[in-house]
C-alpha positions in Angstrom: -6.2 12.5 4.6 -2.1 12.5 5.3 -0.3 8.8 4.0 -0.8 7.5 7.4 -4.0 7.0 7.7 -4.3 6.3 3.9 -2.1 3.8 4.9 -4.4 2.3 7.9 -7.0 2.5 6.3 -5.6 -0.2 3.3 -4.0 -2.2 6.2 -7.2 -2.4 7.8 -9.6 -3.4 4.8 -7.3 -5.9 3.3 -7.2 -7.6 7.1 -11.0 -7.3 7.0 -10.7 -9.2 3.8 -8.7 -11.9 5.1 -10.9 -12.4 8.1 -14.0 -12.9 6.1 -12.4 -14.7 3.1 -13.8 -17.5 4.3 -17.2 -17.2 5.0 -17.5 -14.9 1.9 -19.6 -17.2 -1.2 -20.1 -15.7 -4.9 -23.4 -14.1 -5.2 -24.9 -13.0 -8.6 -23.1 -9.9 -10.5 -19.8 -10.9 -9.2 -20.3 -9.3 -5.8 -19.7 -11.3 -2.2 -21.9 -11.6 -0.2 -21.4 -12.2 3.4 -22.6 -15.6 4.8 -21.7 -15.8 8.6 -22.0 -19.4 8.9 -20.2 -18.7 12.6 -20.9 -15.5 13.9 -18.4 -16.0 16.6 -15.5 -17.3 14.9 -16.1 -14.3 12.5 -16.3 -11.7 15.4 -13.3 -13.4 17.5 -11.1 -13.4 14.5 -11.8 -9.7 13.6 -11.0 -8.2 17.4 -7.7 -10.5 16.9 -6.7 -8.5 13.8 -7.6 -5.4 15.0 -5.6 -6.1 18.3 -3.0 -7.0 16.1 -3.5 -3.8 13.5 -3.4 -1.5 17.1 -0.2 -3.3 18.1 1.3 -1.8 14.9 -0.1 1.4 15.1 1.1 1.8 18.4 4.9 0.4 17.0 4.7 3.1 14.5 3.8 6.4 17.1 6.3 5.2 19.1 9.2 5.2 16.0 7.5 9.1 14.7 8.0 10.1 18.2 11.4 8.9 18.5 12.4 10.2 15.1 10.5 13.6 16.5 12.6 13.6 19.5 16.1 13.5 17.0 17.9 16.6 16.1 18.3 16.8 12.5 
């Protein structure tokens, strides 16, 4: 796995994070539990993030192939 996708990958579960921060409730042994009290609202506002995360991506390709394209 190259720093890229390491990279994605952290991007991505920390704005996975955010989405469900707040439908997420303490459960025993420390560990939350996911309580979709709105499926929707829950499912809207992770394709926003991952519209938003593909927006970036795409940013990023687009600067490698540029800096590709340079002489150096």
């Amino acid at each position: 796995m190259d720093y890229w996708s390491l990279l994605a990958r952290q991007r991505s579960n920390e704005a996975k994070a955010r989405a469900l921060s707040p439908i997420l409730r303490r459960a025993g042994g420390g560990r939350a539990t996911p309580v979709l009290a709105d499926a929707g609202r829950t499912i809207a506002a992770l394709r926003q993030e991952n519209a938003r995360q593909q927006a970036e991506i795409d940013v990023l390709r687009g600067e490698i192939a540029d800096l590709r394209g340079r002489p150096s």
